[in-house]
N, C-alpha and C positions, 0 to 999 in steps of 0.2 A: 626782112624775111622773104626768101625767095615763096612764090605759091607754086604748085603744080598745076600741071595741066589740065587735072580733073579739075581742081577746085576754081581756077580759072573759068572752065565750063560750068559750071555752079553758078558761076558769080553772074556771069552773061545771062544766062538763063533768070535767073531772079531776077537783075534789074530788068529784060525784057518783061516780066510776068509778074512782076510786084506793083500792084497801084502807088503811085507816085515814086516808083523805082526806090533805091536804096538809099540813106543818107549815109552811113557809115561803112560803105562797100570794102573798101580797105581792109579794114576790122574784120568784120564779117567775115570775109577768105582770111584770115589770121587763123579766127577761132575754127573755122571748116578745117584747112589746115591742122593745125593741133589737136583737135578732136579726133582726124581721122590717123595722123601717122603716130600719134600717141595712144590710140586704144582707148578715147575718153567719151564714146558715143555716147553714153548717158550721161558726164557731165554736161557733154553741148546740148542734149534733151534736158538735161535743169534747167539751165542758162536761157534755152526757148522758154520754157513754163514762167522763169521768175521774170525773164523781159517783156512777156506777153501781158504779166500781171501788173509791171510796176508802168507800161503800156497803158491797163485801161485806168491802173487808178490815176495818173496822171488825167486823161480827160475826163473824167469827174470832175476831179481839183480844178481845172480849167475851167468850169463850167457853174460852179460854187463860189459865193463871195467868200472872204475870210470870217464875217460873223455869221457864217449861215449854220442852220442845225447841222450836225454831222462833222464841219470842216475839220476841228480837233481830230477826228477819228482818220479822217482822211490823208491829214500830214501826216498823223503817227505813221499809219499804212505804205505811204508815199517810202516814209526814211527806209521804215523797215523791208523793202520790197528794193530799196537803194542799195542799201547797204550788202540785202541777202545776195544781189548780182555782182557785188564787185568783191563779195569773196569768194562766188564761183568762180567771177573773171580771173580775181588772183593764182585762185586753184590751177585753173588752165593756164595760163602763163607762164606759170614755173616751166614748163616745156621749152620756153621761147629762146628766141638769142637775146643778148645783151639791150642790143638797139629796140629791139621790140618791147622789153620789157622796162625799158626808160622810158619809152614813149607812150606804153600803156601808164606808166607812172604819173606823167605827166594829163594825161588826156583823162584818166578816168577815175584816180585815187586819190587826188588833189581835195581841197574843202573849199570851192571855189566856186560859182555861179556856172561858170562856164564850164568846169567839171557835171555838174548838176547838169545840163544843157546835154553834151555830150553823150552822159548815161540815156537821157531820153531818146535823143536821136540814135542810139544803138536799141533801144527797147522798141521804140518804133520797127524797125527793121527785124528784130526778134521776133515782133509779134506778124508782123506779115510772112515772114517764114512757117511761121507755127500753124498761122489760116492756111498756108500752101497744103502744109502736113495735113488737114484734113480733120 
């Protein structure tokens, strides 16, 4: 998916001014892209909220043994916060071209570790966006 020049200028700008820059920059200018030439500003304002959330609950989890009080509540959290972003992601997608959308297939709809992996590093970056917003 070609990006435009706006969202190129986006992209630049955030890795300058995002603490630890962007992991999934790529991505990121996809869903900018889509959001913007598809009319779906408030899907990509979901997608910041549930990335931001499934964001901090990941560093709890990371912070938590597995028998600790709470942990239970926390995977559930974790799934649910997983799951609720990759059927926004799906939502916005449907937009895409072919190649985009095999590779989002691949990279983020999978049941795989590395799937799981991927979602984080794009929540991370959601949630740094979402601090920008204020």
């Amino acid at each position: 998916m070609t990006l435009s020049d706006d969202t190129q200028a986006v992209l630049s700008f955030l890795q300058e001014n995002t603490e630890g820059g962007l992991r999934k920059r790529n991505d990121i200018g996809v869903l900018l892209e889509l959001g913007a030439t598809h009319n779906e500003a408030d899907l990509f304002n979901t997608i910041l909220r549930t990335g931001t959330g499934l964001w901090k609950v990941y560093g709890v989890l990371r912070r938590l043994t597995p028998g600790a009080e709470g942990y239970p509540q926390m995977e559930r959290e974790f799934a649910t916060q997983m799951n609720d972003l990759r059927e926004q992601l799906a939502s916005l997608s449907r937009h895409a071209d072919d190649d985009t959308l095999s590779r989002f297939d691949d990279v983020y709809f999978g049941m795989t570790q590395g799937v799981i992996r991927n979602l984080v590093d794009l929540a991370h970056d959601l949630a740094r966006i979402k601090a920008m917003q204020g």
